[in-house]
C-alpha positions in Angstrom: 0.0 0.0 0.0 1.5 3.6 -0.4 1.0 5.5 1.7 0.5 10.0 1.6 0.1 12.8 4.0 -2.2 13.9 1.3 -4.8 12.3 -1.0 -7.1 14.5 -3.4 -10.0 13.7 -5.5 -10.2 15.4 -8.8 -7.9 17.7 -10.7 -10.0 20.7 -11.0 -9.3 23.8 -9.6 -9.7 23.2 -5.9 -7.9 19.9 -6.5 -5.1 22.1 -8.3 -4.8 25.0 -5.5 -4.9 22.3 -2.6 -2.5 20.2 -3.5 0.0 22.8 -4.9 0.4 24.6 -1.6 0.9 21.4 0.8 3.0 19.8 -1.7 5.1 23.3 -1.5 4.9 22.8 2.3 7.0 19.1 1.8 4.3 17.1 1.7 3.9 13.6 -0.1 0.5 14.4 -2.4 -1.5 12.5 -5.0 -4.2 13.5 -7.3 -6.8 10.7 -8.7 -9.5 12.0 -11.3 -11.4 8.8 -13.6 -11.7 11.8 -16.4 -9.4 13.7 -18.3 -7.6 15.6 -15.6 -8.4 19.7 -15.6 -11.8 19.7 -13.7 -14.9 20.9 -15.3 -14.3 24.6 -15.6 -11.3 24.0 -18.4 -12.8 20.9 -20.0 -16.6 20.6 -19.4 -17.6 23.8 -18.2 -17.1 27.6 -18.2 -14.0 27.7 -20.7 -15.3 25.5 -23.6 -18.8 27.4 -23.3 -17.5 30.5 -23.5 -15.5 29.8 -26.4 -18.4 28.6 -28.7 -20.3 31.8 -27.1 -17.5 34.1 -28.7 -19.8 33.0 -32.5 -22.7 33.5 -31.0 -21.5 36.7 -29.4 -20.4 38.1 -33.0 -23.2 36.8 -34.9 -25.1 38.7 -32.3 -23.7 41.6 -32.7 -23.7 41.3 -36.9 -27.4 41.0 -36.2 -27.9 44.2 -34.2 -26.3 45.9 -36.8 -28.0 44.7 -39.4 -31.4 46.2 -38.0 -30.1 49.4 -38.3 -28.5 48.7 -41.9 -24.7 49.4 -40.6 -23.9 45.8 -41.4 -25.4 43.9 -44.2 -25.3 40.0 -44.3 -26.3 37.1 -42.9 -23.0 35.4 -41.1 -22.9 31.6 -40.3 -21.3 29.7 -37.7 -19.4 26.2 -39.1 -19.9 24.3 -35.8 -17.1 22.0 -37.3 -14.8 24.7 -37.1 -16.1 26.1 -33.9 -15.4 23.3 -32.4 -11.6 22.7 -33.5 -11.2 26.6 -32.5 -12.7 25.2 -28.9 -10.7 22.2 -28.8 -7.5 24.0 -29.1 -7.7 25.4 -26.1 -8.9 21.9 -24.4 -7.0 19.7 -26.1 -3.7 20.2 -24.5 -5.1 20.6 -21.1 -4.9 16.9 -19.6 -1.8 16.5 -20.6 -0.7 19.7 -19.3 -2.4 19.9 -16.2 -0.7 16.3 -15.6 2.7 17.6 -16.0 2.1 19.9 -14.0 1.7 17.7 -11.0 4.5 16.1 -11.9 7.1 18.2 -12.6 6.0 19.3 -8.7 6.4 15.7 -7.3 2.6 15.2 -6.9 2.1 11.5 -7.9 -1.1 11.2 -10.7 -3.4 8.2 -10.6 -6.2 7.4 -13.4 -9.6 5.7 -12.1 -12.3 5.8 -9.9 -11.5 6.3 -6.2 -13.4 4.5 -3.9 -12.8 5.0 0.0 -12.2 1.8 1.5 -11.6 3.1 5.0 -11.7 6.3 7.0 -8.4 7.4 5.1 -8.0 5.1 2.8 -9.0 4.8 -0.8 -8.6 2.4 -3.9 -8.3 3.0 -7.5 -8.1 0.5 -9.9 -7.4 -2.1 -7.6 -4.4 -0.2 -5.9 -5.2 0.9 -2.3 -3.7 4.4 -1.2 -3.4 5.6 2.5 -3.2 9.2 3.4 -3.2 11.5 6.9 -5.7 13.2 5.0 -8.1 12.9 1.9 -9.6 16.0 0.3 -12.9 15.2 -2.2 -12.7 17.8 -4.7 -14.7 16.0 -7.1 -16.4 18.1 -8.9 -20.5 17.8 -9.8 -22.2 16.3 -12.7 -25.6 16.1 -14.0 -28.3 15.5 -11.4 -30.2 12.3 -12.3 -33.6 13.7 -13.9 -37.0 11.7 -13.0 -37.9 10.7 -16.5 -38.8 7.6 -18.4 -36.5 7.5 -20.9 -33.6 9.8 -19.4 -31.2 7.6 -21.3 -32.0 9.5 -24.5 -30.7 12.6 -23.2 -27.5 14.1 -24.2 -25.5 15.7 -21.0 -24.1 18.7 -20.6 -20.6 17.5 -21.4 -21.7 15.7 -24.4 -23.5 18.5 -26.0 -19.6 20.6 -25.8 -18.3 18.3 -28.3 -21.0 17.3 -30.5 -19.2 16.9 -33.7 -22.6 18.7 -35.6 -25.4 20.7 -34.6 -28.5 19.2 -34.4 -31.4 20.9 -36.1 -34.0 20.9 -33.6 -33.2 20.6 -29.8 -35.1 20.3 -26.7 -33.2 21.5 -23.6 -35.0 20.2 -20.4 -34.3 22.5 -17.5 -34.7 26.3 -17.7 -31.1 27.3 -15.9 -27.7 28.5 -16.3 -27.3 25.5 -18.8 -30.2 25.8 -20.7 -30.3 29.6 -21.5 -26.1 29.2 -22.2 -27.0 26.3 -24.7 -29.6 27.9 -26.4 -28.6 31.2 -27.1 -25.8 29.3 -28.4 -27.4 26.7 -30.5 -30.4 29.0 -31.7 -27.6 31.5 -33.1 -25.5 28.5 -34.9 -28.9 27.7 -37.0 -31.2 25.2 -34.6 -34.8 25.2 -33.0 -34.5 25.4 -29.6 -37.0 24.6 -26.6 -36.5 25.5 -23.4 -38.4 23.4 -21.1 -38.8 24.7 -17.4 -40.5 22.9 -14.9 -41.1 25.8 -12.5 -43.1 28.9 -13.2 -40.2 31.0 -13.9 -36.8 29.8 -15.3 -33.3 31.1 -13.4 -35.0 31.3 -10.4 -31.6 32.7 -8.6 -32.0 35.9 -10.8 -34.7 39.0 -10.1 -37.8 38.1 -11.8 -37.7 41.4 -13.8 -34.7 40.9 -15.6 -35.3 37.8 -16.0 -38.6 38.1 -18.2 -36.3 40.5 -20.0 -33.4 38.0 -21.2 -36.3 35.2 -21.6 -38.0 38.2 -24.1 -34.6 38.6 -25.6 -34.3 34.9 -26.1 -37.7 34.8 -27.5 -36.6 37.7 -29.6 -34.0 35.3 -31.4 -36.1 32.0 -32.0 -35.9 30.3 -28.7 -39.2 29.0 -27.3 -39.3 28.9 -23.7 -41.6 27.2 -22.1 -42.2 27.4 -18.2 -44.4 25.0 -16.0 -43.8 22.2 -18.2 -42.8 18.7 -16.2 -41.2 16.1 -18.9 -42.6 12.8 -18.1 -40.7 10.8 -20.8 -38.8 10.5 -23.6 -38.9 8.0 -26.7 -36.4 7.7 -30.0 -38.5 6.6 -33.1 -36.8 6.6 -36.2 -37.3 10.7 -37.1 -35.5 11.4 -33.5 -37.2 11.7 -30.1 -40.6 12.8 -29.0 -39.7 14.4 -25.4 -43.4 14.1 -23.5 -44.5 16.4 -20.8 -47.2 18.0 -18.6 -47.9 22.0 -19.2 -50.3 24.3 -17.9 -52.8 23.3 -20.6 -52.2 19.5 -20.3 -50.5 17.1 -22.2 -47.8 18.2 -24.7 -45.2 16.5 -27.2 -42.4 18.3 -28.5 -40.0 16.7 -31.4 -36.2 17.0 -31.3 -33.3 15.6 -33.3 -31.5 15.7 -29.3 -32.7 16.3 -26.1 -30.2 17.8 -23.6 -29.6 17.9 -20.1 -30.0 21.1 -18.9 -31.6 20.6 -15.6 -28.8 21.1 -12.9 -25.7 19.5 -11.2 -25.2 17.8 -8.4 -21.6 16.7 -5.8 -19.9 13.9 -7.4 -20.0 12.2 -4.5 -22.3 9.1 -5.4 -19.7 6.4 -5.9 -17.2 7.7 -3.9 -18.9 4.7 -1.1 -18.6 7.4 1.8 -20.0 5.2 4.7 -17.4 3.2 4.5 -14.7 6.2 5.1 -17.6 7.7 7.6 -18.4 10.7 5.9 -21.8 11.6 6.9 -23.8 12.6 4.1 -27.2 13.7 2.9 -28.1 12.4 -0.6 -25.5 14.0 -2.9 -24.8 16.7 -0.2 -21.9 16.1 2.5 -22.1 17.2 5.7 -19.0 19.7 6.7 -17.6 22.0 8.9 -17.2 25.9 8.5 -13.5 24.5 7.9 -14.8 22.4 5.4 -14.2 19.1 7.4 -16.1 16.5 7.3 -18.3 16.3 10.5 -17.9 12.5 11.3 -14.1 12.0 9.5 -11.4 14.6 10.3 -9.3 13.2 7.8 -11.5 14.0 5.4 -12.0 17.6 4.0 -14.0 18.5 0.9 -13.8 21.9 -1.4 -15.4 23.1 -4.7 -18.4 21.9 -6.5 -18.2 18.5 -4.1 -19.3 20.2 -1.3 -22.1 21.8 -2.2 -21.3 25.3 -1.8 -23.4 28.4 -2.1 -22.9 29.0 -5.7 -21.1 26.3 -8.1 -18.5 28.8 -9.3 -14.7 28.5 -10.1 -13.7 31.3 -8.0 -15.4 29.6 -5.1 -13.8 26.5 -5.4 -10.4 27.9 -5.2 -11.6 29.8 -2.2 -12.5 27.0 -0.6 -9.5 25.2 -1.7 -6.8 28.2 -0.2 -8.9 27.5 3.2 -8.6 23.7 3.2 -5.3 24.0 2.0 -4.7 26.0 5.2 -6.3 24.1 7.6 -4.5 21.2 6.8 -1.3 23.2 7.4 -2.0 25.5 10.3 -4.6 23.7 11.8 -8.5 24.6 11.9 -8.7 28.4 11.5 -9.6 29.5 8.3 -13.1 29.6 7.2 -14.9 31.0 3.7 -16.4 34.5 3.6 -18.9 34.2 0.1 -19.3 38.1 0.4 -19.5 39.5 -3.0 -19.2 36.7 -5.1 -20.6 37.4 -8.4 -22.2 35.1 -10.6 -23.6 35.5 -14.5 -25.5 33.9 -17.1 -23.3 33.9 -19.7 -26.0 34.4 -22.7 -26.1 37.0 -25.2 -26.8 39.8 -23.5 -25.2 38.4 -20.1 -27.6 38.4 -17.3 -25.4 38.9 -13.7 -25.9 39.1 -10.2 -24.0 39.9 -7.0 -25.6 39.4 -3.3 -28.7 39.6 -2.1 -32.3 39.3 -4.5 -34.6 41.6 -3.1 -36.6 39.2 -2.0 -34.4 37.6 0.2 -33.6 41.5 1.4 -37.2 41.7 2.4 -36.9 38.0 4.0 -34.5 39.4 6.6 -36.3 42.3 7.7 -33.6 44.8 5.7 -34.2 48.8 5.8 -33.2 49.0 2.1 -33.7 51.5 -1.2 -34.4 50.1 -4.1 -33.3 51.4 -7.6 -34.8 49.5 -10.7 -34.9 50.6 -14.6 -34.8 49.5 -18.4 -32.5 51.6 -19.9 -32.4 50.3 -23.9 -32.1 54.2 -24.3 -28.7 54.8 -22.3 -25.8 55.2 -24.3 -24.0 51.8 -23.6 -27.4 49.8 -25.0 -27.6 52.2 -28.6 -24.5 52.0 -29.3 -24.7 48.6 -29.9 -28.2 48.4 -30.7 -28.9 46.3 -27.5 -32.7 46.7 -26.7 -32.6 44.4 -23.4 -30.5 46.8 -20.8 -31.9 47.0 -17.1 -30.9 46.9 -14.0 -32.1 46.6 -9.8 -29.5 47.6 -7.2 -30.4 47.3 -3.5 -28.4 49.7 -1.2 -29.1 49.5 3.1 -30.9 52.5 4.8 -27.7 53.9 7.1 -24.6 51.6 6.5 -25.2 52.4 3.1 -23.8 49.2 2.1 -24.9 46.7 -1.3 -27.0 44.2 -0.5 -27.4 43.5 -4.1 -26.7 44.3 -7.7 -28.6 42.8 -10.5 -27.5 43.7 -14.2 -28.9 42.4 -17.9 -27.3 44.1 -20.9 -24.0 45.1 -22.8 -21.3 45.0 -19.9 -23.8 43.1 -17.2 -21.3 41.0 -16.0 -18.4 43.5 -15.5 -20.5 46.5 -13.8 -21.4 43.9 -11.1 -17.9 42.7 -10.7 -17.4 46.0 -9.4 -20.5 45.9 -7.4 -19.0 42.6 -6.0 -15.4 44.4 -5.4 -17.5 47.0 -3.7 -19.4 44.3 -1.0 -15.9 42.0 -0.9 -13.9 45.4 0.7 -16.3 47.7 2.3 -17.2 50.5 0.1 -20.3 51.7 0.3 -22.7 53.7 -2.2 -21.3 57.2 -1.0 -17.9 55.5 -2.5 -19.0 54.4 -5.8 -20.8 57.9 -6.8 -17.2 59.2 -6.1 -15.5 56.7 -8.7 -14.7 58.3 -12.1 -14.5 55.7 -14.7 -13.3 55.8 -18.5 -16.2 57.4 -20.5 -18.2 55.7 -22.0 -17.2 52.2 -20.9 -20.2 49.9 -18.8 -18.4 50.7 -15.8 -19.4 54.5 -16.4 -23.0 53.2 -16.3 -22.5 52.1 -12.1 -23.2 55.9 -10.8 -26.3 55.8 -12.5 -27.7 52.6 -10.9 -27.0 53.8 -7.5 -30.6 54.4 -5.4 
């Protein structure tokens, strides 16, 4: 058996910060991962998406332009060359990433680890031993109650489909499915957005949220909320994806039906009663140290552990904090203050801290300032018509509770909303900022109540 002072699940980033700083301490560290290692964010996730939403992104903007006859046209995206233009950047990454941990002295195992004792783990029939194990697994698609859920394509599989299906049917109304679609309906396909809720991206304001879903509308994309799918069937034309709406029973057609409802810890075969890590369906039960509660050799960071948002910048927060506690000792816990988070469609739609409705939840003393604003500068320029905003500022302490941003920009005006909460300034401090003219950021001012 060999034996570590550290064991980590998953080469992602939280694997990647955690076990770069104890191996730099003089520790004896391994990484296991049963995919290609680099984690989701560089391989399955936010990288690859946002590359093939750079076409959708210029076709976009070729559009815009069109209606006001500056450019004439109609651009195509060649998903076959989209997707060599992606792969590029993903490619190289496994082996990279590897010999990366390598070149540090970090020892790399391929497989599925399965914990065969409180600290103790196999992998391909090779057992490892470690003072500590850190899960830093990731998540993956939640399992979807539907007859036929073996028809659908996941999230990862729909990143490297080799051609574009001409009618799609995303099932699940969230980050995933509005990302997807404004991708796919701008490369040439019928897309359905099927939400099972009333209201799709329910972590968003409701206003700007009907505004994006207009937007998408705007483009080709049928969203549908209150729609449960029931089943799904392949006949030889492609699938018929079955579901209850508000009016009854509905069939929709598809040539694929994705994935698009959620992800969940990839914890499931990890067998984590044997290692006595107390757990609660996909979600593990930790520590403000990120500890497990019932193994204290056991720690767990990113995606794995459930945190508030599923976000890279999050899991190397955690990670820095786990690395540290396994150094120093139990001190260092995670302060998710002003952690932005976006939907990266075209326009972006972007938040940072509280909704309002969670404001008025808690009893807050707040002002309120919410607009659509197609008409400021930053929108006509570009011939954006879905621009609005809501920005929640606290009576007295005149801190940000939240900021809330559709439109050209959205996701870097509330970065520096989220800079704003993360240090301390407060709305007295931002109406002093002078920013480049006319850039998004010059917008902020403006939004303040």
């Amino acid at each position: 058996m060999k034996r570590y002072d550290l064991i980590v699940i998953g080469t992602g980033t939280a694997a990647t910060v955690t076990t770069t700083r104890c191996r730099a301490a003089g520790w004896q560290v391994a990484v296991v991962d049963h995919l290609p290692f680099g984690g989701t964010c560089a391989l399955r996730g936010c990288d690859p998406k946002k590359m093939l939403m750079a076409a959708a992104e210029v076709i976009d903007g070729v559009s815009r332009m069109d209606q006001v006859d500056v450019v004439r046209g109609e651009p195509t995206i060649d998903w076959a060359a989209l997707q060599r233009f992606k792969r590029a950047f993903t490619d190289p990454v496994p082996a990279n990433r590897e010999q990366m941990y390598q070149k540090q002295g970090i020892a790399t195992y391929h497989g599925k680890a399965r914990f065969s004792g409180p600290n103790r783990i196999v992998v391909a029939d090779e057992a490892l031993e470690a003072k500590h194990i850190v899960i830093a697994a990731g998540a993956e698609p939640a399992p979807l109650p539907i007859d036929g859920a073996e028809h659908l394509t996941l999230s990862d599989a729909f990143l490297e489909l080799e051609s574009l299906p001409n009618r799609l049917v995303l099932v699940g109304g969230g980050f995933i499915g509005f990302e997807f679609a404004h991708v796919a309906a701008r490369a040439g396909a019928q897309v359905v957005i099927l939400n099972r809720g009333s209201r799709p991206l329910k972590g968003f304001e409701p206003e700007l949220v009907d505004a994006l879903v207009r937007r998408s509308e705007g483009i080709g994309i049928e969203v549908r909320c209150g729609h449960d799918v029931k089943s799904i069937s392949r006949d030889s034309d492609g699938y018929t994806v079955h579901a209850t709406g508000p009016d009854g029973e509905v069939t929709f057609e598809a040539d694929s039906v994705v994935h698009s409802g959620g992800r969940v810890p990839a914890v499931a075969d990890l067998d984590l009663e044997t290692a006595n890590v107390e757990h609660e369906k996909f979600r593990i039960k930790r520590t403000e140290y990120l500890q497990s509660v019932s193994n204290p050799a056991v720690y767990i960071a990113g995606d794995a552990g459930a945190p508030p948002l599923p976000l890279t910048p999050i899991a190397a927060l955690e990670a820095g904090a786990v690395a540290s506690n396994l150094l120093e000792g139990n001190r260092q816990s995670v302060d998710y203050t002003g952690i932005p988070t976006a939907v990266f469609s075209v326009p972006a739609l972007a938040r940072v801290g509280l909704l309002e409705a969670e404001a008025q939840a808690r009893g807050l003393d707040y002002r309120v300032k919410h607009e659509s604003v197609p008409d400021w500068y930053s929108a006509r320029r570009v011939n954006e018509s879905c621009y609005a905003f809501k920005v929640l500022v606290e009576e007295g302490s005149e801190r940000v509770l939240g900021a809330h941003v559709v439109g050209p920009d959205a996701v870097e005006i509330v970065n520096l909303f989220g800079l704003a909460m993360r240090t301390g300034l407060k709305a007295p401090d931002l109406a002093y900022a002078t920013f480049a003219y006319p850039t998004g950021a010059s917008d902020l001012e403006s939004m303040l109540p």
